[in-house]
C-alpha positions as MATLAB code, in Angstrom:
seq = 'XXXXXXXXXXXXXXXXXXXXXXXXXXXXXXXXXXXXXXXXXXXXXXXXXXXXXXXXXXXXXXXXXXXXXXXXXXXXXXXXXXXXXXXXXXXXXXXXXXXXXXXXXXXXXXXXXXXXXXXXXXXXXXXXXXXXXXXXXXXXXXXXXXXXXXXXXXXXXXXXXXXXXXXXXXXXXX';
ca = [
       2.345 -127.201    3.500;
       4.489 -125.944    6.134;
       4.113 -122.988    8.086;
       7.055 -121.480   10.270;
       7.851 -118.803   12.568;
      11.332 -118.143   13.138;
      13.273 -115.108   14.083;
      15.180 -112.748   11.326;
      18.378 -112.756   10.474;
      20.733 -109.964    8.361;
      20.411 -112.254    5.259;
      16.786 -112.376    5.427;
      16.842 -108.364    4.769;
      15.761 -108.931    0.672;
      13.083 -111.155    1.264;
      11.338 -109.006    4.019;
      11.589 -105.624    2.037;
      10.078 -107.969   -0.673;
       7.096 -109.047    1.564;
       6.055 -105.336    2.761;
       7.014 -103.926   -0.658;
       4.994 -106.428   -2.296;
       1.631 -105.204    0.035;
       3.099 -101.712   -0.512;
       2.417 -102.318   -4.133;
      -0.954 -104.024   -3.754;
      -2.041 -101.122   -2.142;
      -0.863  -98.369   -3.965;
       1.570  -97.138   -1.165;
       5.045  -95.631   -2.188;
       8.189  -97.125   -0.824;
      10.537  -94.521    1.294;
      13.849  -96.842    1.253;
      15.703  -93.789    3.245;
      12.979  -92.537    5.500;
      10.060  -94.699    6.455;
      11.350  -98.023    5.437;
      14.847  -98.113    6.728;
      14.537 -100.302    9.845;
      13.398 -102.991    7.172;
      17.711 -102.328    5.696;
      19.264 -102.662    9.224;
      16.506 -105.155   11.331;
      19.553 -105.442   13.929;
      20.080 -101.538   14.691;
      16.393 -100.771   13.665;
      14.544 -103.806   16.247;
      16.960 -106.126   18.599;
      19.683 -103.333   19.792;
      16.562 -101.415   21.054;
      15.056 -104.604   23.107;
      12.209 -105.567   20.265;
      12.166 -108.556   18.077;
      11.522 -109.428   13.863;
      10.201 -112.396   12.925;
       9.366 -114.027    9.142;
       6.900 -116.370    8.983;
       8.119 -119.612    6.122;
       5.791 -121.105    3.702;
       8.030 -124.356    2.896;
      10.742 -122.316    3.480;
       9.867 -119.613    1.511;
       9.506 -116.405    3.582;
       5.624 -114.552    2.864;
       5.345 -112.994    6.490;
       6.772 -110.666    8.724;
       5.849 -109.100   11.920;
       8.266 -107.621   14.557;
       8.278 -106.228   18.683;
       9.268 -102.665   19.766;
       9.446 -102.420   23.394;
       9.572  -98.870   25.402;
       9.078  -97.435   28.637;
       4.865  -97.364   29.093;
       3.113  -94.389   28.136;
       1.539  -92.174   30.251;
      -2.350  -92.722   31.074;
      -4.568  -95.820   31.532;
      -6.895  -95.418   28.662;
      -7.363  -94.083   25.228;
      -4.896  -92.073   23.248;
      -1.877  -89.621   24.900;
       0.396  -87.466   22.470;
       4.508  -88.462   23.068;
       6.965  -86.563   21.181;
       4.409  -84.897   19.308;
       2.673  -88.538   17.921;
      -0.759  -90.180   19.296;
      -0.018  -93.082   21.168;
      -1.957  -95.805   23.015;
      -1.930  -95.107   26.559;
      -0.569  -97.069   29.000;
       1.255  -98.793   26.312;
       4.748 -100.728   26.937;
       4.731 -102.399   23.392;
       3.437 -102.088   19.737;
       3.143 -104.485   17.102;
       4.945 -103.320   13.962;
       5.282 -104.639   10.356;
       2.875 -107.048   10.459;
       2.637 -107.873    6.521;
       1.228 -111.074    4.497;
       1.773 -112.097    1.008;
      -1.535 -112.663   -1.080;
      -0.650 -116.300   -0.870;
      -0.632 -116.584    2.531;
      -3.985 -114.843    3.494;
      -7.008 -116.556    4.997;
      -5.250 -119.485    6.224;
      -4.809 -118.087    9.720;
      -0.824 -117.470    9.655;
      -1.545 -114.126   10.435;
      -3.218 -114.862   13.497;
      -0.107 -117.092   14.221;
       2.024 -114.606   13.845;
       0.166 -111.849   15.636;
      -0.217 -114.362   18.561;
       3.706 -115.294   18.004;
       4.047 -111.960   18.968;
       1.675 -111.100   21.398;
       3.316 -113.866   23.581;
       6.699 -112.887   22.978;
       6.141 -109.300   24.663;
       4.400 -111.112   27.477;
       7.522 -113.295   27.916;
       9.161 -110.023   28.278;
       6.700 -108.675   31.177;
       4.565 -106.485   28.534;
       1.699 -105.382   29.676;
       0.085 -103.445   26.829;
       0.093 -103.774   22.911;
      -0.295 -100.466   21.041;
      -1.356 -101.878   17.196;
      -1.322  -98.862   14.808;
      -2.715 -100.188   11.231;
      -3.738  -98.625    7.963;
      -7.754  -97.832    7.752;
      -7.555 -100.086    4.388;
      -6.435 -102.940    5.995;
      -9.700 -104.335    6.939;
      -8.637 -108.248    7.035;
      -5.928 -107.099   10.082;
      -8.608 -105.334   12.058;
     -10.735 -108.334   12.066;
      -7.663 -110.392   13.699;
      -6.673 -107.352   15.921;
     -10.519 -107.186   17.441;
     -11.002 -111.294   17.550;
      -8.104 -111.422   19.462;
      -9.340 -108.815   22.361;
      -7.916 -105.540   20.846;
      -9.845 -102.678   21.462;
     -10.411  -99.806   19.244;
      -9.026  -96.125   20.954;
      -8.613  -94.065   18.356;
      -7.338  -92.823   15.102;
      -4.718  -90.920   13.651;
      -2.874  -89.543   10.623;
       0.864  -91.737   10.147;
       3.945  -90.445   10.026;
       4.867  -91.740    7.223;
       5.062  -89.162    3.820;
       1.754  -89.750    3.144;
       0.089  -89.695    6.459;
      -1.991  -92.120    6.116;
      -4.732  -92.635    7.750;
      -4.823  -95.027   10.392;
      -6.862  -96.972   13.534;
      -5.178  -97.252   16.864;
      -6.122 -100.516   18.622;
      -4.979 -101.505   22.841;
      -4.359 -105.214   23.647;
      -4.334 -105.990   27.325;
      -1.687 -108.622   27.348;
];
């Protein structure tokens, strides 16, 4: 079995609202195609016009991953939390991981540690410095990968996505 990381494309749109919907699903989450959701309908507009990056991750060529870069301006502060347009943020923060999502069949087998590092070495590349990593309090399997990695626990908050979910705010030192 053959595991690849490649970037997105336009035509690849289906099969990662499939992925995240799929978790959505497992987890009980609603999908908000017009609100929340919609970078995952436009990844171009949504992640690479505004400097970041999407990935997929291919099971013999069958896409089960995703995980994608925003890059910004860093944050105000050197440690913990700091509020920015009226959201907690990780401060000091020039980067965040975002949709970072797994298929059942490809947990445990440490593609989402190759994708998180995929990542993580992608915004170095790009003269990151810090890695804001916002992730649902249910996703316990993510948290373990986020820590092992280096990632330190600052905080929590509520999401802003319709449900406001709650969530644990990591900061990786890249």
């Amino acid at each position: 079995m053959s595991f690849e990381i490649r970037l997105a494309t336009r035509e690849d749109e289906p099969a990662i609202q499939h992925v995240i919907r799929t978790v959505y699903e497992e987890y009980g989450w609603p999908w908000f195609p017009e609100g929340y959701h919609l970078d995952l309908y436009n990844i171009h507009q949504g992640y690479f016009e505004k400097g970041g990056s999407f990935w997929v991750g291919e099971l013999d060529g069958e896409i089960i991953a995703t995980t994608a870069l925003e890059v910004f301006p860093p944050f105000p502060g050197e440690t913990g939390l700091v509020t920015v347009d009226v959201a907690l943020r990780g401060a000091g923060c020039d980067c965040s991981l975002e949709r970072l999502y797994m298929l059942k069949e490809g947990r445990g087998k440490g593609y989402g540690a190759q994708l998180f590092q995929h990542t993580a070495d992608h915004a170095r590349s790009l003269g990151c410095k810090r890695m804001e990593i916002w992730s649902d309090k249910k996703l316990v399997d993510g948290h373990r990968l986020y820590e092992k990695v280096g990632a330190v626990l600052v905080g929590e908050r509520l999401c802003h996505d319709p449900d406001q979910s709650p969530e644990w705010g990591l900061v990786l030192d890249l």
